[in-house]
N, C-alpha and C positions, 0 to 999 in steps of 0.2 A: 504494500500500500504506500503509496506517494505522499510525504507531507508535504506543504509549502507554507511560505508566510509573504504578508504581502503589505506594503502602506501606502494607505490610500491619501491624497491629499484635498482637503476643505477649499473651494476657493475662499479667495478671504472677504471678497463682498458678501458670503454668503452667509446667513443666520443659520448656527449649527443646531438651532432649536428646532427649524424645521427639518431638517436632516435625520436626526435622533429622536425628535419628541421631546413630549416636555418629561422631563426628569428620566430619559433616556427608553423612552414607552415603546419606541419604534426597534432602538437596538434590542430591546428582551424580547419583543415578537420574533425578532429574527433568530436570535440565539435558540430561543424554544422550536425552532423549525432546522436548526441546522446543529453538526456536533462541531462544527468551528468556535474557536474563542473571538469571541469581536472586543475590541478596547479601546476602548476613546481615548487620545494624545492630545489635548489643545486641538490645533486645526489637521490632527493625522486620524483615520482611524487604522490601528493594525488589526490585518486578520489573518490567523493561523490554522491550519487545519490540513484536511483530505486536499488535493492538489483541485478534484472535482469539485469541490467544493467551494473552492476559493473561486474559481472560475465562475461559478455560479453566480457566488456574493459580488466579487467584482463586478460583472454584467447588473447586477442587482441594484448595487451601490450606484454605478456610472448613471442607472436611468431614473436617481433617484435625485442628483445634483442637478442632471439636465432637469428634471421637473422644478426643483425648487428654482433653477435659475429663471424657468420657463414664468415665472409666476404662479403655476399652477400646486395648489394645497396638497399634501401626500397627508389622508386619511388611515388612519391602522387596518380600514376593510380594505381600501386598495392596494393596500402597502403585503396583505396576505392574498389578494387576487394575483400580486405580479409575482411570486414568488412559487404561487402553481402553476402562472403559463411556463415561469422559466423554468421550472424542475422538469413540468411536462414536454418542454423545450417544442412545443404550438408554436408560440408567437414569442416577441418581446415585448415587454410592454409600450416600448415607444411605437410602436407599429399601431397597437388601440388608440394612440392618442391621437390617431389623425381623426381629423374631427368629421362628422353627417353634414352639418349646421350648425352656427348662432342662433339661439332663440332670440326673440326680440329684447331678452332682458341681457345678452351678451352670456349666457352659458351655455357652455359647449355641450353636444349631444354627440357621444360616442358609446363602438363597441367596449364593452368592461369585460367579458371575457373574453376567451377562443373559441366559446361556441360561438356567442353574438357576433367575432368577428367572421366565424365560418357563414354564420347568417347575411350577413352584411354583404358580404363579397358576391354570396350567391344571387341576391338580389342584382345588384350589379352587371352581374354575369348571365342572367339569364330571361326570359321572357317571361315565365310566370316562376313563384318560388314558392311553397309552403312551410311554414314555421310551425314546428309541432311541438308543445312541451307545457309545462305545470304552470302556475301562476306566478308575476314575478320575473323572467326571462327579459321580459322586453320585447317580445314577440310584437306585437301591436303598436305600440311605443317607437321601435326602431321605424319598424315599416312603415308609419307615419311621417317620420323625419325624412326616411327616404323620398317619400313622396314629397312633402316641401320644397324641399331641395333640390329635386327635379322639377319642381314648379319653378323655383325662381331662377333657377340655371335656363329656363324654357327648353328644356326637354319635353315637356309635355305642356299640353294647354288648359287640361282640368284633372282636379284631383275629385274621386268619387269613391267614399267611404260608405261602407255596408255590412248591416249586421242581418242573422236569421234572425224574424220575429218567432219567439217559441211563446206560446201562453201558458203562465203557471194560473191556474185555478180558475180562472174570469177568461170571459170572452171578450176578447175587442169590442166589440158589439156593445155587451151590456156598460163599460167604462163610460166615465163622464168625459165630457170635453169633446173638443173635433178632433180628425182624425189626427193631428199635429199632435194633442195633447197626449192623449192616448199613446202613440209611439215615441214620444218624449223620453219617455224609463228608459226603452229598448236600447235605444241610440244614443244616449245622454256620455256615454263613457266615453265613447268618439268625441264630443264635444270638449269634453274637459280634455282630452290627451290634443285634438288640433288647439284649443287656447294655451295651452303651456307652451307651444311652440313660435304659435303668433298672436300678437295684439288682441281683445275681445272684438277692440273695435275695426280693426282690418279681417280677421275672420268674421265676423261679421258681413262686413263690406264683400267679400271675396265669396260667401255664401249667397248673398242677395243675385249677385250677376251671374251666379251661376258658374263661377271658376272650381270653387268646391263644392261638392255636393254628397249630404249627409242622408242616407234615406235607406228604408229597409230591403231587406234582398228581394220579396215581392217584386218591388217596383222597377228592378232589372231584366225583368222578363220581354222579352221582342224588342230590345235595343241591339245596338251592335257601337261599343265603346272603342273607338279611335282617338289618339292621340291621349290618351290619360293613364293617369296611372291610377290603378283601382285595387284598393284593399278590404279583403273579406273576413271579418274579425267573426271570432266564435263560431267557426266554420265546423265545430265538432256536434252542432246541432241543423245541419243542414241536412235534408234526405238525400240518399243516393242523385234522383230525378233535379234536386235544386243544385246540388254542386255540377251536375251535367250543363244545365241551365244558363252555370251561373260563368262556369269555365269556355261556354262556346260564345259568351260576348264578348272576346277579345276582338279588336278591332285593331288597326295597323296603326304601327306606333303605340302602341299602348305598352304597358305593364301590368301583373296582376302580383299581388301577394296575399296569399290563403293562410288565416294563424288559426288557431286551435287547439284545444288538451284534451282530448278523446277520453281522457277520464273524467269529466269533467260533464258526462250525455246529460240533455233537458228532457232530450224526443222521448215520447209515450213510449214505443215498440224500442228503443234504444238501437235502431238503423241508423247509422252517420255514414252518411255521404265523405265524412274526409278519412272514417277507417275505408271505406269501401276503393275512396280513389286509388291507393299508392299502389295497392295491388295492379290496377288498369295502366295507370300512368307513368311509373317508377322506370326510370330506363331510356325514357323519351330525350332528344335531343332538345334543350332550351328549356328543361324543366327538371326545377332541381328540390331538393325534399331535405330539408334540415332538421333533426333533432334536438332538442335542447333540452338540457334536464336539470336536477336542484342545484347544480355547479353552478350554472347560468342562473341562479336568483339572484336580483342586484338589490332587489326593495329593501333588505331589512336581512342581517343575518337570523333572525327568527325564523323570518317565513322559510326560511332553508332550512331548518330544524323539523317546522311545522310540514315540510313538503316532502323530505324526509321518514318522521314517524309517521304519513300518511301510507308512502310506500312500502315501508315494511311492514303496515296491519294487511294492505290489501296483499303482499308475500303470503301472510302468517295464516291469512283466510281459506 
């Protein structure tokens, strides 16, 4: 086995507190993940260990300076994200940091892990792309950004956001209000994920003329979608017949991205359309099928706990 030791040097403009954390929070996460000794010198850090290892930390270290120099904050969750893609030796983390978009408030929307960024690329790469995985991923969220961002780059001319209406217990029908109000619930989550990204009152604006358009999957039926890019959220409640429906209005120029968590069925007979497609689809030239799983939870290290003990009762069942 190969030892090495190695000193790394601080530039000196830089605040060693964001570097280390406050009261050295960042160097024990590290330590606790590696059998390397790390030591803090004034502006040196040494690190000693397995040769692999040092190599690691190095590469770890180097993308941790470029961040603080970059301006950009190193959190303890992302500080244990870069530290799986480099062990997994996926990505590096400077690679995640290339950005989707600026939100209007100037924060950056990028992939966080190596799944998202395997998501991300496919999207890119290909003509229609489905995101499969648990809640939390980003599945929806990315695919949104991507679609902005293809808005305003003018790759596409409208973005057209769609969910399956599934009904829990009540009938459309019997609900108060017009037909606005009533599908309001359905579609409401689209709402909040495009204003995070842009202004209330420019989505707005951009809703009215019709550049984006928020409405249920029904209402895609005998169109033919050119030039857009189109995202089909909670596609794990779609019937076989709606996801056929919903995939043959691709129009030239357009995009499609299909998200959904098959564990997750509303449908009475529990028929999904997005279990039924991969079997039919998978294999096809410009259509690509991404998994994502409680690795890629970014919301909240909980919900990765929570999304986790879920999958090991449905094992255990």
């Amino acid at each position: 086995m190969d030892f090495a030791q190695i000193s790394l040097t601080i530039p000196d403009d830089l605040d060693v507190t964001r570097l280390v954390g406050v009261n050295d929070a960042f160097l024990r996460a590290i330590e606790e993940r590696f059998d390397a000794r790390i030591t803090l010198r004034g502006d040196h850090i040494d690190i000693s260990g397995e040769a692999e290892e040092i190599q690691i930390l190095t590469a770890l270290f180097a993308d941790m300076i470029k961040m603080a120099e970059g301006g950009q904050e190193i959190t303890l969750e992302s500080l244990v994200q870069s530290i799986d893609l480099i062990r997994n030796g996926e990505f590096t983390p400077s690679i995640l940091r290339e950005d989707i978009l600026l939100t209007y408030r100037g924060k950056a929307i990028r992939a966080k892990t190596a799944g998202q960024k395997r998501y991300v690329t496919a999207i890119r790469g290909n003509t229609v792309t489905f995101g499969i995985g648990p809640a939390g991923t980003g599945k929806t969220y990315l695919a949104m950004a991507m679609a902005v961002a293809a808005l305003k780059r003018k790759e596409v001319a409208r973005i057209i956001l769609t969910r399956p209406v599934v009904e829990a217990g009540e009938s459309l029908g019997f609900l108060p209000g017009t037909i606005g109000e009533k599908l309001d619930p359905y579609i409401r989550p689209l709402y909040d994920a495009l204003f995070d990204m842009t202004d209330m009152e420019k989505g707005n604006q951009l809703i009215d003329q019709g550049v984006i358009e928020i409405a249920p999957l029904a209402y895609m039926r005998g169109r033919t979608l050119n030039d857009s890019f189109i995202v089909l959220d909670e596609a794990q409640n779609t019937t076989p017949d709606q996801m056929k429906m919903f995939l043959t209005r691709l129009g030239f120029g357009s995009k499609m991205v299909i998200t959904g968590d098959i564990t997750q069925l509303d449908l009475p007979r529990k028929v999904s359309g997005l279990k039924s497609v991969r079997s039919i689809l998978e294999g096809l030239e410009d259509i690509a099928f991404i998994d994502l799983t409680g690795k890629d939870v970014v919301r909240h290290s909980l919900v990765q706990r929570i999304v986790a003990a879920y999958s090991q009762a449905e094992q255990e069942q």
